[in-house]
N, C-alpha and C positions, 0 to 999 in steps of 0.2 A: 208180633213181638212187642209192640211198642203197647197194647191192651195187657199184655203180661208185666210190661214192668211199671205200669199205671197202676195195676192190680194191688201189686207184692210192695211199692212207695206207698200206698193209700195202708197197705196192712199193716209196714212199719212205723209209719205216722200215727195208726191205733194203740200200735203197740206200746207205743212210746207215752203216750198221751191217758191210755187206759191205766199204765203205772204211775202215773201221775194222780189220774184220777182215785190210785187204790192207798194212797198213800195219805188222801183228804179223807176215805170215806171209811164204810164200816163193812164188817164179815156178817151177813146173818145167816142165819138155818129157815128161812121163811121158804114156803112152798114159792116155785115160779112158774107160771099157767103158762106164759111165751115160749120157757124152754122145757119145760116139763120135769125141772130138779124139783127134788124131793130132797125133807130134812134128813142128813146126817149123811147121805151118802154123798155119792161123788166119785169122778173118774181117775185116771192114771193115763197123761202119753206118756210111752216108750220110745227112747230113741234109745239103737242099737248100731254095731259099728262104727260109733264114732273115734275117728284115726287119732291116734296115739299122740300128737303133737294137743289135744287137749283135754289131757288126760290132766286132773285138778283144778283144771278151770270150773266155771260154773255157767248154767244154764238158765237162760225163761223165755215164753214162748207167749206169742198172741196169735189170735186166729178170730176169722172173721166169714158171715155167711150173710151176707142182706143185714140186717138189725143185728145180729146176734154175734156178741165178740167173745171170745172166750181168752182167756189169759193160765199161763201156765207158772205156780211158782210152790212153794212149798211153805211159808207162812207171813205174815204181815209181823217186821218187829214194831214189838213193841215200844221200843225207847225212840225210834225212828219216824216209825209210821210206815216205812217204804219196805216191799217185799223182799223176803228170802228165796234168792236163786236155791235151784237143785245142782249138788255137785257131780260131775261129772267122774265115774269111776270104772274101771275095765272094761273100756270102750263104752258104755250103758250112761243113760240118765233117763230117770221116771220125776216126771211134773205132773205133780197131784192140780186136777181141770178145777176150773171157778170160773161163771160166765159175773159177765159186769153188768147192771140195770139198777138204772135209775141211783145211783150214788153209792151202793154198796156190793160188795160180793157174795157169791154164792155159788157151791160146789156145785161144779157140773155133773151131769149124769145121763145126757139126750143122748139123740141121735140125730147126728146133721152132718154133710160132708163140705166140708172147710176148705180157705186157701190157709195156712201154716208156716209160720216163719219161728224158725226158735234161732235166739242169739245169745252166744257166747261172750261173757263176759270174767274180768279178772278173780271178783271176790263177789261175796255170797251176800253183801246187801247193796240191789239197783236200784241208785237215790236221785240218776239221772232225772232233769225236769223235761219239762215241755220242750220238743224238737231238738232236744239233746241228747245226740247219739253217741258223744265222748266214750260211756262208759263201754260201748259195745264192739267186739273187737272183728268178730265172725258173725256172719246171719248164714243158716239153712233153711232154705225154702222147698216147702211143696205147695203144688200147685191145687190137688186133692187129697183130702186124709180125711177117712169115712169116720165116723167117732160111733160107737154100739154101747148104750148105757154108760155113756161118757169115757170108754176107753179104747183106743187107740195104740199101734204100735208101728215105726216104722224103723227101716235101715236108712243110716246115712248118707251110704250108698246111692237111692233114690232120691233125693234131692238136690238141689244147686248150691252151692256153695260163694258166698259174695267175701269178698277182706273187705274190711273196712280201714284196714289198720297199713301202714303204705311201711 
């Protein structure tokens, strides 16, 4: 147990830290040899059955394999710099995959099998900074989520659920 929640603190600590990083750095279409994306495409998580109590909230998600982070959101604003969550709708939310290297993003498309944390947040831009988890209200955890040409789907059912919110 205590390897698992060493695990899923190290993921959120990325995750938190990797939106930070997305909010300094740049989107590109450049091939990436490490994770094997290619320009233009790019994956989709699904999450499904998510319960009713966060329905219009909003989601984003990081995930992590040895070197390789992936981050889940739906676009960088612009007036901000800091990413646009995916909202959350009839139980459903799909986060368009983007792995992180070397200072800028790029849309995922591999095949790797991840540990996954997506958290639930109020509103649709996380501007949260470094080891700042204010804005995040819920975390869903999985422990493995296979990703095939960068897409993935899981129920929320299968995962662990944390409050953060007292």
């Amino acid at each position: 147990m205590t390897n698992r929640k060493f695990g899923l603190g190290i993921l959120t600590i990325m995750l938190v830290f990797g939106i930070m990083v997305i909010g300094c750095g740049t989107i590109n279409n450049k091939t990436d040899n490490e994770t094997g994306n290619v320009p233009g495409t790019g994956g989709t998580f699904i999450l499904n059955n998510i319960p009713a109590a966060y329905e219009g909230k909003y989601a984003i998600l990081g995930a992590s394999r040895g070197r390789l982070e992936l981050l889940g959101f739906v676009s960088i604003d612009t007036i901000s710099g800091y990413p646009n969550a995916a909202p959350i709708s009839n139980g459903s939310v799909s986060l368009p995959m983007w792995t992180l290297a070397r200072g800028s993003t790029t849309r995922y498309s591999g095949n790797h099998n991840v540990e996954l944390i997506v958290s639930i947040i109020d509103s649709v831009i996380y501007s949260a900074g470094h080891n700042d988890m204010s804005q995040i209200r819920n975390m869903l955890m999985f422990e493995s989520v296979s990703f095939s040409n960068g897409n993935a789907t899981r129920s929320a059912n299968d995962g662990t659920w944390v409050n953060l919110v007292q």
